[in-house]
C-alpha positions as CSV (number, residue, x, y, z in Angstrom):
1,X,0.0,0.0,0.0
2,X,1.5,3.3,-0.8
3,X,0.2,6.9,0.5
4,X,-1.9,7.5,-2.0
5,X,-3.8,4.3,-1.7
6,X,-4.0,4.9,2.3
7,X,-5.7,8.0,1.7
8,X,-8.1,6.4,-1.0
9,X,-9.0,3.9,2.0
10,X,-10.2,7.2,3.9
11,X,-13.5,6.4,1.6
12,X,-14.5,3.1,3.0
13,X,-16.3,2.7,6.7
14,X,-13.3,1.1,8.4
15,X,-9.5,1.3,8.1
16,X,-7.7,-0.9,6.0
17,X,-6.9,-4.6,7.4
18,X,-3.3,-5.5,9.0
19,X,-2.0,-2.4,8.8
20,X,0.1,-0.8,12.5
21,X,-1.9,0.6,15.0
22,X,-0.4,3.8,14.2
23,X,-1.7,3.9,10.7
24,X,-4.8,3.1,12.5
25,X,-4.6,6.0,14.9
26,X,-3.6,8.2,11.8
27,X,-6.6,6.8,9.4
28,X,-9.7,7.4,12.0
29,X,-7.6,10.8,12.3
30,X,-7.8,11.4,8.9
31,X,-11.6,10.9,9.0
32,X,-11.9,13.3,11.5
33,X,-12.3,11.1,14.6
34,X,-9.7,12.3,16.8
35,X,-10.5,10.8,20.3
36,X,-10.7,7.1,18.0
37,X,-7.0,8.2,16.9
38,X,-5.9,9.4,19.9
39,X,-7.2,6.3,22.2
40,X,-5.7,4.2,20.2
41,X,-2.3,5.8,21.0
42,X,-2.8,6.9,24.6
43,X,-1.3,4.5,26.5
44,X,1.4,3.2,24.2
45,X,4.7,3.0,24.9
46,X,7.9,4.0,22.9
47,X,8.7,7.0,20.3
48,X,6.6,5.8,17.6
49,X,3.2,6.3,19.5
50,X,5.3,9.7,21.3
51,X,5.7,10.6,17.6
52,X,1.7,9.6,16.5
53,X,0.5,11.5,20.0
54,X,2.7,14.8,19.4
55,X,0.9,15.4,15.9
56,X,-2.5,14.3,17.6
57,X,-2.1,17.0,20.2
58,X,-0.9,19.4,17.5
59,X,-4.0,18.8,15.4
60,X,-6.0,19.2,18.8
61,X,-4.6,23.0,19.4
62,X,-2.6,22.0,22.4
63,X,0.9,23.2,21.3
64,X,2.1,22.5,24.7
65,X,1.1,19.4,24.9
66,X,2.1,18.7,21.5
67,X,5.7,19.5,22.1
68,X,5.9,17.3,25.5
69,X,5.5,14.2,23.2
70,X,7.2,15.4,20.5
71,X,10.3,15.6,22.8
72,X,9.4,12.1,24.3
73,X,10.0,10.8,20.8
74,X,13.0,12.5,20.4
75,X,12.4,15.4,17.7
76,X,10.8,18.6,17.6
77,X,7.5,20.4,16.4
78,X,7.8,20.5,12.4
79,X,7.7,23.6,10.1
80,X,5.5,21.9,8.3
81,X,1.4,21.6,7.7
82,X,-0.3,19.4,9.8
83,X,-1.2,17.9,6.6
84,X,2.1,17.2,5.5
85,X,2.8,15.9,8.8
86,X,0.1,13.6,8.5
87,X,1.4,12.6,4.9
88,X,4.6,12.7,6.5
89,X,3.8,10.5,9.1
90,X,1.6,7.5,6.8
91,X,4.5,7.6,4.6
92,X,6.7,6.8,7.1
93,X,4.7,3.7,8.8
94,X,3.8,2.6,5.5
95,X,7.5,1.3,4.6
């Protein structure tokens, strides 16, 4: 599956089948259920979830809280969209 096909599977009721929990967080994101994306990211551990969490928070308004995960995951706030982020981010679990 490559980006474009991930955000073709933003058309259909449910996300697509064995795909990470992070590209699950990111596709209910992408519909526009945030507290679906974020739950599903919450409580995990390591910098990959840090990394999915940070941009949830960013999306959400809370810069703040946004940049205390994005340091847990060891990088900083982008100068980038959120959408590119996003694109950014789905790229980057797709591989």
């Amino acid at each position: 599956m490559d980006l474009n096909e991930f955000k073709q599977s933003l058309q259909e009721a449910y996300p697509p089948k064995n795909i990470s929990i992070y590209l699950d967080s990111l596709w209910y994101e992408g519909k526009g259920n945030w507290n679906k994306a974020h739950d599903l990211v919450d409580d995990l551990p390591g910098p990959d979830a840090a990394r999915v969490h940070a941009y949830l928070h960013r999306v959400e308004g809370d810069r703040a809280n946004a940049d205390y995960w994005y340091r847990r995951a060891g990088t900083t706030r982008p100068s980038i969209t959120q959408e590119e982020e996003w694109e950014v981010l789905v790229s980057q679990f797709l591989k």
